[in-house]
ZAZAVEX-333943 format. One record per atom (N, C-alpha, C): residue in one letter; y, z, x. Coordinates in steps of 0.02 Angstrom, whole numbers, padded with zeros to 5 digits, always signed. Layout:
N
AYZX ...
***
This chain:
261
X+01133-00576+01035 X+01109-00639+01008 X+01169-00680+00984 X+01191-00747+01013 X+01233-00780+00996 X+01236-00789+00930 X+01297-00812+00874 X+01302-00810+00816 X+01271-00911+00819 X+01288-00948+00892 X+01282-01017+00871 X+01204-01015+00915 X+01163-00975+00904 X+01103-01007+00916 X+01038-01016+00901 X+01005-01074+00903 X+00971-01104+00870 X+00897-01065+00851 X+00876-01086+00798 X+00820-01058+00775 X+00771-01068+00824 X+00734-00998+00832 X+00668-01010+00881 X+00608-00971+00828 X+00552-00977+00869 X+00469-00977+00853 X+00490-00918+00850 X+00442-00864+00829 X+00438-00791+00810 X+00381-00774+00835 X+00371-00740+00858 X+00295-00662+00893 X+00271-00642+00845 X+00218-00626+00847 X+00210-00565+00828 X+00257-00488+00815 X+00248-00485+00859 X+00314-00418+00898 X+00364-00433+00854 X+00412-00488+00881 X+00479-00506+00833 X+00453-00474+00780 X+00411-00504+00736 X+00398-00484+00651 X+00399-00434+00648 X+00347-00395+00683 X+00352-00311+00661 X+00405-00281+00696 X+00437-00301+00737 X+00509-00260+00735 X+00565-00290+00676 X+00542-00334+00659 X+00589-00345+00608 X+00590-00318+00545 X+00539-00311+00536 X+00497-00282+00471 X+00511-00217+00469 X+00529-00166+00539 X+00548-00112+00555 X+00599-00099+00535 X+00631-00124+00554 X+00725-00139+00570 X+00736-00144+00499 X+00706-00194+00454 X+00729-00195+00370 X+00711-00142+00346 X+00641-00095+00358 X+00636-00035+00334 X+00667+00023+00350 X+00714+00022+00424 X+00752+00074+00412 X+00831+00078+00408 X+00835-00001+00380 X+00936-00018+00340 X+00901+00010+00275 X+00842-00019+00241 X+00823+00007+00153 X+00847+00073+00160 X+00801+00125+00226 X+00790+00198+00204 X+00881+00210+00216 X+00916+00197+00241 X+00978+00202+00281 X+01027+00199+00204 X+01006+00142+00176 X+01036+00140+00110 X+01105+00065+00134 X+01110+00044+00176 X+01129-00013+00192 X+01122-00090+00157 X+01175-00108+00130 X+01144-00183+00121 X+01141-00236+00143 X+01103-00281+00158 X+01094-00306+00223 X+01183-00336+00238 X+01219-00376+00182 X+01288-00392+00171 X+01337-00340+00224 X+01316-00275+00194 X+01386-00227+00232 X+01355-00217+00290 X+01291-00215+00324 X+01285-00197+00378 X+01296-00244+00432 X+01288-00315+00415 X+01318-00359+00451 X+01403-00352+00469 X+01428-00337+00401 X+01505-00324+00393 X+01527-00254+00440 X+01494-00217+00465 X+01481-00162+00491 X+01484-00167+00580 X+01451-00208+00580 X+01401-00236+00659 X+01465-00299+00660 X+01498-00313+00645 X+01523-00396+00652 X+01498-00451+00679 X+01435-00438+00623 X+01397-00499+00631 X+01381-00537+00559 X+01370-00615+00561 X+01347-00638+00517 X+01277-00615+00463 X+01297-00624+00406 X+01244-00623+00367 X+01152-00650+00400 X+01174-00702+00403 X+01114-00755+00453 X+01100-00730+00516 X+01157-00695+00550 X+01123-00651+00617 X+01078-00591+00582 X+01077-00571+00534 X+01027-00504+00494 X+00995-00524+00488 X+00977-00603+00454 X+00947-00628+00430 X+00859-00649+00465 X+00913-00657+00528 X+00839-00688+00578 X+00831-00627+00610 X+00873-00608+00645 X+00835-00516+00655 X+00779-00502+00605 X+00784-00481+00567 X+00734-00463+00503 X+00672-00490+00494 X+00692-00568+00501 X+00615-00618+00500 X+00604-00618+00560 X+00621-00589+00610 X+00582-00598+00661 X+00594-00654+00721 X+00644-00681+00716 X+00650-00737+00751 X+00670-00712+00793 X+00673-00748+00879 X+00669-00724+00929 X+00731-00745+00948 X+00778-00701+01003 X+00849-00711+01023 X+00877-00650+01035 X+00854-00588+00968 X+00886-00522+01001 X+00869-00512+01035 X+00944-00465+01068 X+00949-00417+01130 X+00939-00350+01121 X+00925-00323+01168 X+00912-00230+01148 X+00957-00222+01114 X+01015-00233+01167 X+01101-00219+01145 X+01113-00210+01068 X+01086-00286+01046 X+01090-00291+00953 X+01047-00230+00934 X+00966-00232+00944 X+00953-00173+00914 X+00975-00103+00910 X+00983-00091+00984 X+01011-00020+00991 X+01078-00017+00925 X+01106-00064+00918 X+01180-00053+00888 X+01166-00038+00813 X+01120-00071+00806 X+01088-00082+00701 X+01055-00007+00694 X+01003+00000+00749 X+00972+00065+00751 X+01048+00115+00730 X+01084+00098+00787 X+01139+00174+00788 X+01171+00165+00719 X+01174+00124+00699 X+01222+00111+00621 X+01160+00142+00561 X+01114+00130+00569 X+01059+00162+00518 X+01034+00228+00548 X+01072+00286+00597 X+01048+00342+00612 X+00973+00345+00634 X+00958+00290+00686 X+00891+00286+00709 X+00901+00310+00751 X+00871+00372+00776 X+00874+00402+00854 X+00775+00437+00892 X+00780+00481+00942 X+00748+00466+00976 X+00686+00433+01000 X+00622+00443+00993 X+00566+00425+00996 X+00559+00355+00957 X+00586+00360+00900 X+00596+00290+00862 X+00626+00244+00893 X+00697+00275+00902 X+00729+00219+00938 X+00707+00189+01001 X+00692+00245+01040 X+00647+00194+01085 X+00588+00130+01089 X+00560+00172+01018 X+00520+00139+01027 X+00532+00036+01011 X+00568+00053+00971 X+00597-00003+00931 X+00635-00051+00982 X+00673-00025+01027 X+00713-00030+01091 X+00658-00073+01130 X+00595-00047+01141 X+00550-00085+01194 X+00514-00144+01161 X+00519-00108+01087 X+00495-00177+01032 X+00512-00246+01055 X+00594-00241+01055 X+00633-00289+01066 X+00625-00331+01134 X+00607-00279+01183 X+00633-00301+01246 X+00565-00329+01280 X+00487-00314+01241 X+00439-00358+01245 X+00410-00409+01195 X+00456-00432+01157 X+00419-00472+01093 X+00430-00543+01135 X+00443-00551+01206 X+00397-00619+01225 X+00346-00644+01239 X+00306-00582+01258 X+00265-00565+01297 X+00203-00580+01226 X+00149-00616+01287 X+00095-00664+01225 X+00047-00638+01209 X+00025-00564+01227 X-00014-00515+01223 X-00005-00451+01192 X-00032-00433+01156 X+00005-00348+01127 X-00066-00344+01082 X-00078-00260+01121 X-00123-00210+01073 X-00096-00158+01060 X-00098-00152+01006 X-00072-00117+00945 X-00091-00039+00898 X-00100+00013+00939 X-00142+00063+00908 X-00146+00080+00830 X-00194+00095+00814 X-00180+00116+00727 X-00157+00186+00731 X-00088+00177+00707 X-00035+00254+00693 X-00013+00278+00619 X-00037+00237+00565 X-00049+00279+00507 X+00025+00225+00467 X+00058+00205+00515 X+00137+00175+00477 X+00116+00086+00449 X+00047+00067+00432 X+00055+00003+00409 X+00036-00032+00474 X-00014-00081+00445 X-00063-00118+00518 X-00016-00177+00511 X-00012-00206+00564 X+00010-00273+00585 X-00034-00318+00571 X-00094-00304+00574 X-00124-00357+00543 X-00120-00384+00487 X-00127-00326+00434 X-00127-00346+00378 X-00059-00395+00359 X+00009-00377+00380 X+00058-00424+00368 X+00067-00472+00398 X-00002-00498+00460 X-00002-00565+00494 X-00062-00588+00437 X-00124-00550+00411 X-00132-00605+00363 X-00106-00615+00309 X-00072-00585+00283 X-00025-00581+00217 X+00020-00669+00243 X+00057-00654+00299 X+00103-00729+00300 X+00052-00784+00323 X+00004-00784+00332 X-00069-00836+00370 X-00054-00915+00318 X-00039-00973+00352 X-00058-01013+00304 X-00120-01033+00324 X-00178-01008+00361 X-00224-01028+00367 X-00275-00987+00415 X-00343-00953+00382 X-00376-00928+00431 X-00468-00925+00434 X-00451-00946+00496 X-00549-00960+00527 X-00576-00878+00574 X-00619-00858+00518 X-00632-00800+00561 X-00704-00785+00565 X-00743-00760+00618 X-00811-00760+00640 X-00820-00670+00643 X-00867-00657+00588 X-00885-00578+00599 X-00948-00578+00620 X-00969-00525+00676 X-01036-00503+00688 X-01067-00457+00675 X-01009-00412+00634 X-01041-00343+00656 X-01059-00329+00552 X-01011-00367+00514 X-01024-00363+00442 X-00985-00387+00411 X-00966-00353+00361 X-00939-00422+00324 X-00841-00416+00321 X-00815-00473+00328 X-00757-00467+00354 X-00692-00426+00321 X-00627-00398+00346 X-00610-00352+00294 X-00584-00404+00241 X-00584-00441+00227 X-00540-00475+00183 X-00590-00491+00127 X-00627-00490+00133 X-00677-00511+00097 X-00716-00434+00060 X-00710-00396+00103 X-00743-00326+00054 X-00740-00293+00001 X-00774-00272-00020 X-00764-00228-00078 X-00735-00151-00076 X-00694-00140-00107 X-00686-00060-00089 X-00745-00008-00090 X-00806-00033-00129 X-00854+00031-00113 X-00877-00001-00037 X-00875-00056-00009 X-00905-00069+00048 X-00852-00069+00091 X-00788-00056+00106 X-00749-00028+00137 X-00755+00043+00170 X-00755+00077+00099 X-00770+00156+00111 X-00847+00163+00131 X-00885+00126+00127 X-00949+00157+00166 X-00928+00144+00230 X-00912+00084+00253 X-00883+00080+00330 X-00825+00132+00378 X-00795+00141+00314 X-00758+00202+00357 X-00700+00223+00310 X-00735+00304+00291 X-00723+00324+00237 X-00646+00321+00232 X-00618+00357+00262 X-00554+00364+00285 X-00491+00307+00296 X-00526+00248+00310 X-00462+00181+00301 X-00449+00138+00243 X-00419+00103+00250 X-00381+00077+00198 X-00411+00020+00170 X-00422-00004+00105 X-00434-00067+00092 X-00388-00099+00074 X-00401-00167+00094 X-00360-00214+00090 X-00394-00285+00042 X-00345-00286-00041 X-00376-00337-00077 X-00358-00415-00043 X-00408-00440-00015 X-00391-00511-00011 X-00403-00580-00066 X-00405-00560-00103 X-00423-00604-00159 X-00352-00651-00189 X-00311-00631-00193 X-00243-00658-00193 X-00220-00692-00150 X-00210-00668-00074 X-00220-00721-00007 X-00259-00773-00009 X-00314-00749-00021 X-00378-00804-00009 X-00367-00872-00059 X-00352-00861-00116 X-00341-00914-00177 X-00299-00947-00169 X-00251-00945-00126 X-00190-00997-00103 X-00189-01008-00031 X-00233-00991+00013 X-00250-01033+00080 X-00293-01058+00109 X-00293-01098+00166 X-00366-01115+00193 X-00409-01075+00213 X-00467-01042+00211 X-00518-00986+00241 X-00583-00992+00251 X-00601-01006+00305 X-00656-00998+00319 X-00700-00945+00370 X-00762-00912+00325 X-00775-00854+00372 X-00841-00854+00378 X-00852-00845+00449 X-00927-00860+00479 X-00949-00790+00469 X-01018-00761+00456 X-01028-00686+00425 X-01113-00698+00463 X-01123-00668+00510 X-01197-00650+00515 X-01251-00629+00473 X-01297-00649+00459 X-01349-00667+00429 X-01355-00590+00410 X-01367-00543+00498 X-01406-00482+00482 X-01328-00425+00461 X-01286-00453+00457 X-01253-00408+00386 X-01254-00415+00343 X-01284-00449+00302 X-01309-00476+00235 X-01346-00425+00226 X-01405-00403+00277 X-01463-00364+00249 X-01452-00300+00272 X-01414-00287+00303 X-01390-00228+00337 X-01366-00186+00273 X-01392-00115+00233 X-01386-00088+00178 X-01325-00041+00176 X-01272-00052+00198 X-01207-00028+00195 X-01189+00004+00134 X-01193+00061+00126 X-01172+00096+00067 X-01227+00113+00014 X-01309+00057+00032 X-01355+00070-00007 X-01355+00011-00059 X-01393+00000-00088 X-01408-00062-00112 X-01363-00082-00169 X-01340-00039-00215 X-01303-00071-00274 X-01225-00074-00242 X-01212-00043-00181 X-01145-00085-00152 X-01157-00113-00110 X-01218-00162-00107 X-01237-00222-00042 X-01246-00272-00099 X-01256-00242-00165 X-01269-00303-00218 X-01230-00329-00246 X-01160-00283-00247 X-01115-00292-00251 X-01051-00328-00222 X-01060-00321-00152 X-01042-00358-00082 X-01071-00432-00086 X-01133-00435-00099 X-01141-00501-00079 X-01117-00541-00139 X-01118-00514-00218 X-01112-00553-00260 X-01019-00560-00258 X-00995-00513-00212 X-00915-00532-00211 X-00917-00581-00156 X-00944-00614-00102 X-00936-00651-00060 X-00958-00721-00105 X-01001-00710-00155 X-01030-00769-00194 X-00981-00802-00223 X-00941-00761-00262 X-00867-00780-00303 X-00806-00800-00258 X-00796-00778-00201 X-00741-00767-00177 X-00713-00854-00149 X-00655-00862-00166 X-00640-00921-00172 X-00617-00940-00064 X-00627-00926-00030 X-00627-00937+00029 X-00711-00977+00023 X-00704-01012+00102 X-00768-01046+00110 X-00795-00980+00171 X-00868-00967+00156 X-00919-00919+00181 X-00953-00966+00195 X-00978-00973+00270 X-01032-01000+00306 X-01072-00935+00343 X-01147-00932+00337 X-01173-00906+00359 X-01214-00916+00430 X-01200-00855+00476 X-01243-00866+00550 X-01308-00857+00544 X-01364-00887+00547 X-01410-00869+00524 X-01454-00832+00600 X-01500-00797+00556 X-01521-00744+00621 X-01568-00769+00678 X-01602-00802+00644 X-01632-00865+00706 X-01625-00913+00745 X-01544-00900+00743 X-01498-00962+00791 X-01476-00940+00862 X-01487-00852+00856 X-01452-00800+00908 X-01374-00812+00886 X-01329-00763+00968 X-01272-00788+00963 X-01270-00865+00981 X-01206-00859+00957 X-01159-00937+00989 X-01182-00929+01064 X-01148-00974+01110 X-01149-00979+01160 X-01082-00954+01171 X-01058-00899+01213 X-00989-00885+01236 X-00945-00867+01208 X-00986-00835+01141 X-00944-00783+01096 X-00993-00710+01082 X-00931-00653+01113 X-00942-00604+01128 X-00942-00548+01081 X-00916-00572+01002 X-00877-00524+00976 X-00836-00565+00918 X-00805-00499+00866 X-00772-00546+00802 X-00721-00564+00817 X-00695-00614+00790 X-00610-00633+00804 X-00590-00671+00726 X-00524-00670+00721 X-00485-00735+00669 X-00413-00770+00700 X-00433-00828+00696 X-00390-00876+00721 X-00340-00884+00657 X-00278-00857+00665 X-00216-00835+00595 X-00184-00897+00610 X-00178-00952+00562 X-00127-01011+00591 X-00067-01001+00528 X-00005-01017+00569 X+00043-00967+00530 X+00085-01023+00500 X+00143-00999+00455 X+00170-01065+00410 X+00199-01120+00449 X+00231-01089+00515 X+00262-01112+00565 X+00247-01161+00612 X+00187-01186+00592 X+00101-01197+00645 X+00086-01168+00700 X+00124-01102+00696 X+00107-01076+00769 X+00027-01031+00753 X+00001-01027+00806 X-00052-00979+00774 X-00067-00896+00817 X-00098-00860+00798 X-00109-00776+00845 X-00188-00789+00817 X-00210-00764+00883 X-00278-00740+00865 X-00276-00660+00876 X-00313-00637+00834 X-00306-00578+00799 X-00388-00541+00817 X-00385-00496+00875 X-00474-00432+00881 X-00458-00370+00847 X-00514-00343+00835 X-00511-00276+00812 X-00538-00217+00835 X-00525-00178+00864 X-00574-00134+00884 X-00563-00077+00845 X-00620-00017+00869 X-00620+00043+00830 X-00524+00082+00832 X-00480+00061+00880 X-00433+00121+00889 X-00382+00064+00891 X-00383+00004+00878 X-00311-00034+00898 X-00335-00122+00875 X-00264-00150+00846 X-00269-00214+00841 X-00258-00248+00906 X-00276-00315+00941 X-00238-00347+00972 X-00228-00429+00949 X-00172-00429+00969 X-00147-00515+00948 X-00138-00546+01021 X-00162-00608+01010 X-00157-00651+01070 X-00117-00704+01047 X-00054-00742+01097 X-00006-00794+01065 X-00007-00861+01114 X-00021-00824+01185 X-00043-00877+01226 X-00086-00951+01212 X-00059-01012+01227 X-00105-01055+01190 X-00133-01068+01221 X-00176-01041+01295 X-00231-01086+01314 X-00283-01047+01268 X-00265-00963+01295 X-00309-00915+01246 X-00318-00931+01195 X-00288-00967+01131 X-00310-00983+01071 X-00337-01049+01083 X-00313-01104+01120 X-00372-01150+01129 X-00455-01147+01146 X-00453-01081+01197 X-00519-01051+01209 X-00555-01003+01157 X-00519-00984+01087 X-00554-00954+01020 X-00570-01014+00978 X-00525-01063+00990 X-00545-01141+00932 X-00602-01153+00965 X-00614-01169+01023 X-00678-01194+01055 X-00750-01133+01012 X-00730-01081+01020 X-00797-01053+01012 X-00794-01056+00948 X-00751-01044+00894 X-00794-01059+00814 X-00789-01143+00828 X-00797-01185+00863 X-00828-01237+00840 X-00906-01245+00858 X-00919-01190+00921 X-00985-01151+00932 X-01038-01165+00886 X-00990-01094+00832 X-01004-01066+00797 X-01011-01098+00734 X-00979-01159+00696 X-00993-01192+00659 X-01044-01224+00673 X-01072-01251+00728 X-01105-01322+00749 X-01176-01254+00721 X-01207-01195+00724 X-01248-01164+00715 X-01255-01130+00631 X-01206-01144+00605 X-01205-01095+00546 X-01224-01132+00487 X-01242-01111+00433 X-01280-01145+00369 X-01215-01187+00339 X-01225-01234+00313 X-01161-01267+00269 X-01142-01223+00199 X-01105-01219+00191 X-01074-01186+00140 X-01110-01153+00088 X-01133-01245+00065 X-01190-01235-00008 X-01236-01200+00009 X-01274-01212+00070 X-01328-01169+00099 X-01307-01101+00104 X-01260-01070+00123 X-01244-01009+00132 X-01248-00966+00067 X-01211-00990+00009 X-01234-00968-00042 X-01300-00974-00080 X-01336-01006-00036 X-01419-01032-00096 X-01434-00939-00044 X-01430-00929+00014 X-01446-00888+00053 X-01402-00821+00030 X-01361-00809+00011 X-01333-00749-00022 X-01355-00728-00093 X-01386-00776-00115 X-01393-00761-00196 X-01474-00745-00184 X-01498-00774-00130 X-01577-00751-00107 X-01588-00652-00095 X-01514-00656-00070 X-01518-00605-00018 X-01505-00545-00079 X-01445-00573-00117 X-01409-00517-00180 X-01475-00503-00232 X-01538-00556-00221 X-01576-00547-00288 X-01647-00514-00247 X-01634-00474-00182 X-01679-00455-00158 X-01735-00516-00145 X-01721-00560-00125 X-01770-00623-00089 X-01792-00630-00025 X-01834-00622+00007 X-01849-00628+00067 X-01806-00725+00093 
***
């Protein structure tokens, strides 16, 4: 990566190899200062390595890796990190080392997300986490949520759907009631949208670039391609044109939290 060249857009990929790469100069005991001084490279060449910006070469990684005693399986892996973070597609298995998602919504300046199946993770409660699956992680979004734009479309019939049993569905809904993001509800007599298959969140990032972000049971995927995210904007506008207005959504959650038909 040239020392004179210019700032570019960042991946996905970039980030989490960068995010990599800073976690293993920390474990290495490196500061970012001497390891540049090390590598004979600028401070600012670490700099954007790290955040993710796009320009490295294997070459660079392999060399930072070998200076922080990164070797096999890792290094490879980190190695191919590099050598596909152009590429506008990437699914992502869950391997136990920290989801990518979570640190694409952590940097989000803005996100529109449509759940079908219940209620979204950002929005959950930890007892309604662990009824969903005892074993993963919760994630507080309440801190995110209070300093960005959010809006989340939530199907009607997960509202009534008794996840965990009623005093953590009473609990769930009265945290979606408070929660400072905007909650629009799908209501159950609308069907689906037209030409939406499934949950998604459209992550628009500080940069204005945006990833749309699926989830499945065994792996994240991010999409960076922009017709593909032009074709996810189209369907939550679907999906808005069908869903209760805001105020309505909550007259309909507080129906739902107080046992109301």
């Amino acid at each position: 990566m040239s020392e004179q060249e210019p700032r570019r857009e960042s991946t996905t990929r970039s980030r989490r190899l960068g995010s990599d790469l800073r976690d293993k100069r920390m474990a290495a005991g490196w500061p970012s200062g001497t390891l540049a001084a090390e590598l004979g490279w600028s401070l600012g060449k670490v700099s954007k390595l790290e955040t993710g910006v796009r320009g490295a070469t294997d070459t660079d990684v392999a060399a930072y890796l070998a200076l922080c005693k990164v070797k096999g399986p890792e290094f490879a892996r980190l190695v191919q990190l590099c050598r596909d973070s152009d590429r506008d597609a990437w699914v992502q298995p869950f391997n136990g080392e920290g989801r990518t998602a979570t640190a694409e919504h952590s940097r989000a300046a803005g996100i529109t997300h449509y759940q079908c199946g219940g209620v979204p993770e950002l929005l959950r409660t930890p007892d309604y986490a662990r009824a969903l699956r005892p074993d993963g992680q919760w994630f507080d979004g309440r801190d995110l949520l209070s300093r960005i734009n959010a809006t989340f479309y939530v199907e009607e019939e997960a509202l009534r759907r008794p996840v965990g049993g009623q005093a953590v569905m009473h609990d769930q809904l009265m945290h979606l009631l408070l929660s400072p993001a905007a909650v629009r509800i799908v209501p159950t007599g609308v069907g689906s949208p037209a030409g939406v298959s499934g949950s998604f969140a459209v992550l628009d990032g500080p940069d204005g670039r945006a990833v749309v972000h699926l989830e499945s049971l065994v792996a994240d995927v991010f999409l960076e391609n922009p017709e593909h995210i032009a074709t996810y904007r189209a369907a939550l506008e679907q999906v808005a044109e069908v869903a209760l207005s805001a105020e309505a959504s909550r007259d309909l959650l507080g129906r739902v939290a107080n046992g109301v038909p």
